[in-house]
C-alpha positions, 0 to 999 in steps of 0.5 A, a space after each residue: 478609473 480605480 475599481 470599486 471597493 473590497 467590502 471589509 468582509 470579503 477581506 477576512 484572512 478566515 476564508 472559511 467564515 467568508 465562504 459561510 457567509 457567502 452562502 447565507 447571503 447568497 440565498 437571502 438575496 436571490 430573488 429569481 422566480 421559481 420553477 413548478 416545484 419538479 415531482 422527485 422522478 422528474 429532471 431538477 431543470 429542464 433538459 438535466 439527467 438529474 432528477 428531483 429526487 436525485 438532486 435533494 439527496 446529492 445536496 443534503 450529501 453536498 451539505 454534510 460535507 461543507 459543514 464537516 469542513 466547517 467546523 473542522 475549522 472552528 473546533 481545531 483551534 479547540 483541539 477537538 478536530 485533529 485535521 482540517 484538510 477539507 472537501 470544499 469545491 469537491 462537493 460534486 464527487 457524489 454525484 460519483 458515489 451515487 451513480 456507482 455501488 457501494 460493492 464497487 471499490 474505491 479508492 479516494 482523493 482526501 477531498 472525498 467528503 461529498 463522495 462518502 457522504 453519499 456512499 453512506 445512502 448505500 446501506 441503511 442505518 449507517 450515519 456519515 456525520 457521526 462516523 466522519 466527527 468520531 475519525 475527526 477526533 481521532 477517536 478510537 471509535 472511528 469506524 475506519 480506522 480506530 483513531 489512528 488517522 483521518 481517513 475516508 474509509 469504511 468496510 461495509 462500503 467499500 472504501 479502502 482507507 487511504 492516508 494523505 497520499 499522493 498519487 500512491 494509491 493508483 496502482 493498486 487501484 488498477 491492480 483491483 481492477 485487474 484482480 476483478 477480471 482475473 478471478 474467473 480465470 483462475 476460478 476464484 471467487 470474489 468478495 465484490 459483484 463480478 461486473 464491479 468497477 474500482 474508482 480512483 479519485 486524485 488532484 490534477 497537481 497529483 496526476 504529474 506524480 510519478 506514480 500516477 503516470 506508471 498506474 496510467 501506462 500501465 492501464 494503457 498497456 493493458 488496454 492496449 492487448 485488449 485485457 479488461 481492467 474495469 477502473 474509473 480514474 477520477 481527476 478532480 481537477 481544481 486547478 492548483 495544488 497546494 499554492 501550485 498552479 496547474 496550466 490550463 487546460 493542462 489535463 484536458 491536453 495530457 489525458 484526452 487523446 491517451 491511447 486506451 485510457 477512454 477520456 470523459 469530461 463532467 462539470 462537478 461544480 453543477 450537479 444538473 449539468 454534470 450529472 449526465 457526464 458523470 453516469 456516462 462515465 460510470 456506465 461505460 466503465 462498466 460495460 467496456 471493462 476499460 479503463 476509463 478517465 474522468 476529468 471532473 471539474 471542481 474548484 478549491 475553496 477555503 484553501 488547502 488545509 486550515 494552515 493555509 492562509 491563501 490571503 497571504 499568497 494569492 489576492 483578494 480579487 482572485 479569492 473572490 473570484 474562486 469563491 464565486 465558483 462554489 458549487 454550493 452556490 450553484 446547487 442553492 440555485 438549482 434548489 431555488 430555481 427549481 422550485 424545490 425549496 423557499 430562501 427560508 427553507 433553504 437556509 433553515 436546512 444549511 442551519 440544520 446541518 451546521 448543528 447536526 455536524 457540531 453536535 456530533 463533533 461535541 459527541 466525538 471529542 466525548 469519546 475515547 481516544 488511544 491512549 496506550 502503545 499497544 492500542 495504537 499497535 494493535 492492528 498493525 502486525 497481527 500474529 497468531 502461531 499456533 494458526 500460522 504453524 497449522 497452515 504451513 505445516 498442511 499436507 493435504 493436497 498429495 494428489 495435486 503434487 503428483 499430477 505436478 511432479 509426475 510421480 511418486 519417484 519424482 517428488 522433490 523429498 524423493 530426490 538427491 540433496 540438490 542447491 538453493 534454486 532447485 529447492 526454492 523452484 520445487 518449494 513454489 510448486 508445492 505451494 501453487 498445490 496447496 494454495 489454488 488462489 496463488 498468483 506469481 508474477 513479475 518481469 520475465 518469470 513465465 516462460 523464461 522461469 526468471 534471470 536464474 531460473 528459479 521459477 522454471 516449469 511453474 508457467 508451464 504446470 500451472 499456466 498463465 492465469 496464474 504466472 505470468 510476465 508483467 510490464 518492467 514497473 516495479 510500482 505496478 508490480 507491487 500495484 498488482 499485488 496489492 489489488 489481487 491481495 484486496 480481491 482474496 488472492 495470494 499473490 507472490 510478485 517477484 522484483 528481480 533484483 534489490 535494487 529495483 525494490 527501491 524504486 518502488 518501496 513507497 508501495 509496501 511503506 506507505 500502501 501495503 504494510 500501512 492499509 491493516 493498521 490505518 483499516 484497523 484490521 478490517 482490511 489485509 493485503 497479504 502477500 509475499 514478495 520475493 526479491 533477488 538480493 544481495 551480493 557475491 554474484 561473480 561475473 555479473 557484477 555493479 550495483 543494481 545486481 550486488 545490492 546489500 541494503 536491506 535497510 529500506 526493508 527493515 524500516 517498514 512497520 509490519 512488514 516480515 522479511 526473512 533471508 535463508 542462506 540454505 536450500 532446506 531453510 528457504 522451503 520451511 521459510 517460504 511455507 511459513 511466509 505464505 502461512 503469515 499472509 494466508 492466516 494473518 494477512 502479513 505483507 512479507 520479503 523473501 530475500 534469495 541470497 543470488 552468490 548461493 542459488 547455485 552453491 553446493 560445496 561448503 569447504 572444498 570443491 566437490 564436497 556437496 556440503 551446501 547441498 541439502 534434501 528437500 523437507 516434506 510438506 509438513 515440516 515448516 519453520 516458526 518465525 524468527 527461529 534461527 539455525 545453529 552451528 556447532 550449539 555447544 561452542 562458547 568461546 565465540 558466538 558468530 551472528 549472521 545471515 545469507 552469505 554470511 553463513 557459509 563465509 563464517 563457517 570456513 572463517 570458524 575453522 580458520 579461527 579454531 586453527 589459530 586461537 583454539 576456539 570453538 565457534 558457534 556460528 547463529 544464522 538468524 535467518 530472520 532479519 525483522 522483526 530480529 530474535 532479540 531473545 535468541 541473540 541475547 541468549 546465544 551472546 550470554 552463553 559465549 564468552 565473545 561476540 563477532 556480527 558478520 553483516 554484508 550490508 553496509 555498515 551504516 544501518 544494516 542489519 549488524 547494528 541490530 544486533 549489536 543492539 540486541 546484545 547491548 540492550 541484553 547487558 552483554 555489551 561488556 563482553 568482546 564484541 566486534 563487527 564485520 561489515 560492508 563498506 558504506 559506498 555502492 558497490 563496484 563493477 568486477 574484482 574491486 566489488 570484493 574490496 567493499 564487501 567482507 571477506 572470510 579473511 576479513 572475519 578471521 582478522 576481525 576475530 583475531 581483535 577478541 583475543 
C-alpha cells in the first residue's frame, strides 16, 4: 500500500518559508471550540500553573522570536542580517526568563531569542525587537556588543555575552554561582540581590563536551561537601546537534540519578503544561542553593543555521514530523482553545510581529556599522596609566601589614636581600592587604602554601574564605576566576605548572579575554592568573614540569603576560598586574620562572648576587619597561627574558673575555604586548643583536623580537637567535640538550664577529 502523497509545498528546501506557512494554515484551519475566554489571573486551561495573563506575554515573546529567525532568513541573502543561526523550537525558554529575575545572571545557549525576549519585560522602556535587528546587523549600535558579534547580551539585565560557544561557558557559569555565596564570607558586597541564582542554557549535543561535564563534576563536588552553589543548569534538549543525533533518552539517563546535581524535567514545547516544571526548577534553585538541572524539552525547526539544507541529509517525512512539534503551533492552540483570541485575531498578531521585526531590521541596516580598526579594537585592551601607576603605587594599608607580618622589624623591606620565592610569597601578602576582595585559589596552595611554597602562610593569615584548595580542574579553576571576577572580585587562581595551562586555555581565549570586547566594555572579569612555568628545573624534570611554551599565551588578544626573572621585579610586576585588573579590568599571566625561585648566586656559589631587597609598597613597575644590564654597552645587545637573564649575564662576561665586547644585556620582562619600541631602541644603539628565547624556536617569543628589529630597520645589523629546540622536553640530563645553554649564546655570539 504506498503512502499518500507529499504536497509540493511541504517539499520546499526553504524550511523556514514551510514553517511560516505551517502556522498560517494551522490557525486558518482549526476549527475546535473555545473555552470561556480565562480572566489574565486565571489558568490559561484548566488545571496549568500558567495564567492568562502569563501566557499572552510568554506568546508574544514566543512571537518576537519566531519572527527574528524569520527574517534572519529572508534579509541575509540581502546582506543585511549577518547570522542566521535562530531559536526556532526553542521558544519555551521564556518561560525560563519569566519565572527567574532579571538580577539572576545568565548565561545562554545561541538558541535563547524567546528567553531575551522576555528578559526584556523585566525593565521598562527597553525593546527587545530593535535591540536584537541593531546586533543582527552588526551595527555599532548593537547594545550588547557594538557590532562585533551576534550575541544575546544585555548589561541592564543581566545577561553576560556569549560567542557561539560550545559548552565553554559552564564554568564560569558555576564559577558565578559560587562567587554569590562566597562574598558574605569575605564581606564582599554584590552587584546582584544576595539570594540570585545564575542560569546556564546549552544543547543536549553540548552537554557530552568535555567542558560541561568538568563544570557538572565540579558542581556535584561542590554539593557533595554541602557548599552552596545556586546555578539552574538548563538543557535544551532538541535531540540533535547540527546533523548529529542524540540517543534517546540520552540526557534523561545521563543526568537523572547524578549525585548532587537535583534533576528536573519540563516540556518546553507546551507552555500550559511546562510551566509549572519550569517554576519548580527555579524555585528550588533558589531555595536550596544547589545545583540544580533542568532537562527542558524542545525541538530544532528550520535547521541549525540558514546554510543547513536539512532536506538534503534527513527526509521529507521526517522534517515533517519535527515540524509538527513546533511549539508555536502548540501555543496558537492554547490561544485558540482558551478562548483568548479568534483565527483572525490571532494571525492579525503573527502579521503584526512579522512587520514590526522587518521594519526594525530595515532600520538596523540604516545604521552605522565599524568601520575603522580601532573602533573594532576598542573595547578590547583597555589601558589607562596614570590610573593604573596610582593604584599600584598605593601605600595606605600600613596597619593591615603589621598585623600580617608581626611588626615593624619584620616587614619584608626590613629584611635582608632574600631569592625569588620568598619575595613573589611577601609580595601576595602585600596584596591580600591592600586588596580586601582578593581570592587566591587553585590545587594545593592552602595549607600546603603550594609545590614550592611560594604561597605558604597566606592560608593561615588571611583563611580560607579567601585561599583555598580547589578540585585538580584547570577548567574550573580558571571557571572559578572568571565567576568571582563577574561578582567584583580579584581573583589570583594559580595553574600549578605551564603545561596544565593548556588544558584549559579555551577559558582565558575564548571566555576571559574575549567577554570586555564581544560586551563592548560594559563587562570585565579581571583577573590575574599565576602559572609556574618554563624549564631548568633540575632534578624533577619531563615535559609537564619544564614547559617553555608560551606561545599559547602570547596569542590570545588582550591578555598581559609578564615573566620577571628577579625577586625585585616579580614584586613591582605583580602590583602593577593586579592594578591592570583592578583599574582596567585586564585579564593577565605571571609566568614564575620555577629553576629561579630558589636561585641566589649569579656568577660563582655563595655570591649572593641573584639575591635582591624587597621594594617598599609605593614602588611599582610600568608595563612593558624592561631591565637593562650594563646601559652603556654597544658592541652587542643581548634580548631576553626569565631564565635567559641570569644565563647571559655570565655568557656576557665570557663573550667579553674572548671578543673584547661589551654586552648590554635587556630583560624584557614583559613578553605581550612586547616593547617594540624599546627593542628597536636598544637593537639601533648596539652594533649587533643576539635573542636568548628558551621556548621553542617555532613561534616563541624570540621570533617577536626578531620582528621588532626587522620592522624597526635594524635587520641589517648582525643578528642571531638562540633558542629551544622544537620537541618536547625530555626527562633527567638529556632536557638540557633541547634547551640553550650559556655555551650555546657564547657560541652563538661568536657568529657576529
Amino acid at each position: 500500500m504506498s503512502s499518500a502523497p507529499i504536497p509540493a509545498r511541504q517539499r520546499d528546501v526553504n524550511r523556514a518559508k514551510v514553517c511560516d506557512e505551517n502556522f498560517i494554515e494551522f490557525v486558518r484551519g482549526w476549527a475546535g471550540s473555545p473555552r470561556p475566554r480565562p480572566a489574565p489571573h486565571e489558568p490559561v486551561l484548566p488545571g496549568s500553573a500558567c495564567t492568562a495573563g502569563d501566557f499572552l506575554e510568554l506568546f508574544e515573546s514566543q512571537l518576537i522570536s519566531r519572527h527574528l529567525d524569520l527574517m534572519a532568513r529572508v534579509l541575509r541573502v540581502q546582506n543585511k542580517v549577518f547570522y542566521t543561526i535562530g531559536s526556532s523550537g526553542h521558544e519555551g525558554n521564556a518561560m525560563v526568563a519569566r519565572l527567574s529575575r532579571h538580577t539572576d545572571p545568565a548565561f545562554l545557549h545561541y538558541r535563547s531569542g524567546g528567553f531575551m525576549a522576555e528578559r526584556f519585560r523585566k525593565l521598562p522602556g527597553m525593546d527587545p525587537v530593535m535591540d536584537s535587528a541593531l546586533s543582527f546587523a552588526a551595527s555599532k549600535e548593537d547594545p550588547a556588543s557594538g557590532g562585533r558579534h551576534k550575541v544575546w547580551g544585555s548589561k541592564p539585565l543581566w545577561v553576560l555575552p556569549q560567542t557561539s560557544t560550545i559548552a565553554s561557558h559552564l564554568p564560569k557559569a558555576l564559577g558565578t554561582a559560587i562567587a554569590i555565596e562566597q562574598a558574605g564570607r569575605i564581606g564582599h558586597t554584590l552587584p546582584v540581590p544576595d539570594d540570585s541564582i545564575v542560569i546556564c542554557s546549552f544543547g543536549d549535543a553540548s552537554a557530552n563536551h568535555a567542558t560541561a561535564q568538568t563544570a557538572f563534576n565540579c558542581a556535584q563536588w561542590t554539593a557533595y561537601q554541602r557548599l552552596p552553589a545556586p546555578v539552574l543548569f538548563v538543557c535544551e534538549d532538541n535531540g540533535i546537534g547540527i546533523s548529529v543525533k542524540t540517543p534517546a533518552g540520552w540526557i534523561a539517563e545521563s543526568f537523572r540519578q547524578r549525585p548532587g546535581l537535583d534533576y528536573f524535567f519540563a516540556d518546553g514545547l507546551d507552555l500550559a503544561g511546562g510551566y509549572a516544571d519550569v517554576r519548580a526548577a527555579v524555585e528550588h534553585c533558589r531555595r536550596s542553593r544547589r545545583p540544580t538541572f533542568l532537562h527542558l524539552r524542545t525541538t530544532r525547526i528550520m535547521g541549525h543555521a540558514g546554510t543547513d539544507f536539512e532536506i538534503e541529509w534527513r527526509s521529507i517525512q521526517e522534517l515533517m514530523a519535527v515540524e509538527a512539534t513546533d511549539p508555536l503551533l502548540r501555543s496558537a492552540a492554547i490561544a485558540l482553545e482558551s478562548g483568548l483570541m479568534t483565527p483572525d485575531e490571532l494571525l492579525e498578531r503573527y502579521e503584526a510581529m512579522r512587520k514590526r521585526c522587518f521594519a526594525a531590521a530595515e532600520e538596523a541596516d540604516r545604521r552605522p556599522r565599524l568601520e575603522t580598526l580601532e573602533e573594532v579594537m576598542a573595547p578590547l585592551a583597555p589601558y589607562t596609566p596614570d590610573k593604573v601607576a596610582e593604584q599600584a603605587r598605593r601605600a595606605d594599608f600600613r596597619e593591615r601589614r603589621l598585623e600580617v607580618f608581626g611588626s615593624e622589624a619584620k616587614l619584608p623591606e626590613n629584611q635582608p636581600p632574600r631569592h625569588l620565592a620568598v619575595q613573589i610569597n611577601n609580595a601576595l601578602h602585600d596584596l591580600f592587604c591592600q586588596y580586601p576582595e582578593a581570592l587566591l585559589f587553585g590545587e594545593d596552595v592552602a595549607q600546603k602554601g603550594g609545590v614550592y611554597t611560594v604561597t605558604k602562610g597566606l592560608h593561615r593569615a588571611f583563611k580560607g574564605a579567601r585561599v583555598f584548595n580547589t578540585l585538580l580542574d584547570e577548567t574550573m579553576i580558571l571557571g572559578l576566576a572568571q565567576g568571582y571576577a563577574n561578582m567584583g572580585m580579584l581573583p589570583m587562581p594559580e595553574i600549578q605548572y605551564l603545561a596544565y595551562f593548556h588544558n584549559a586555555c579555551d577559558q582565558i581565549r575564548g571566555e576571559a579575554c574575549s567577554l570586555q570586547f564581544f560586551s563592548n566594555g560594559q563587562y570585565r572579569n579581571p583577573m590575574l592568573m599565576r602559572i609556574a612555568s618554563l624549564g631548568y628545573q633540575r632534578g624533577f624534570g619531563g615535559h609537564f614540569h619544564n614547559d617553555n611554551s608560551v606561545t599559547a599565551l602570547r596569542d590570545i588578544p588582550g591578555l598581559v603576560v609578564g615573566c620577571p626573572s628577579r625577586g625585585d621585579d616579580a614584586v613591582t610586576m605583580l602590583r602593577t598586574l593586579m592594578a591592570l585588573a583592578r583599574v582596567d579590568g585586564r585579564v593577565c599571566a605571571f609566568l614564575e620562572p620555577i629553576a629561579l625561585y630558589m636561585t641566589k648566586d649569579l656568577y660563582e656559589p655563595g655570591d649572593g648576587g641573584w639575591l635582591t631587597s624587597y621594594p617598599p609598597p609605593g614602588e611599582a613597575m610600568v608595563l612593558g619597561e624592561e631591565r637593562v644590564y650594563e646601559p652603556e654597552a654597544t658592541d652587542l645587545v643581548i634580548f631576553t627574558f626569565g631564565n635567559g637573564v641570569p644565563m647571559s649575564l655570565r655568557a656576557a662576561r665570557e663573550i667579553e673575555r674572548l671578543h673584547r665586547w661589551k654586552a648590554r644585556v635587556v630583560d624584557l620582562r614583559w613578553l605581550q604586548p612586547l616593547n617594540a619600541e624599546a627593542i628597536a631602541r636598544h637593537a639601533g644603539e648596539c652594533a649587533r643583536i643576539l635573542v636568548v628565547d628558551e621556548g621553542r624556536r617555532s613561534a616563541g617569543v624570540g621570533e617577536g623580537i626578531v620582528t621588532a628589529v626587522v620592522e624597526a630597520g635594524h635587520g641589517g645589523k648582525p643578528l642571531r637567535r638562540v633558542a629551544g629546540a622544537d620537541t618536547y622536553t625530555p626527562l633527567a640530563g638529556a632536557a638540557f640538550l633541547v634547551i640553550p645553554s650559556e655555551a650555546d649564546i657564547v657560541a652563538m655570539a661568536a657568529q657576529l664577529a
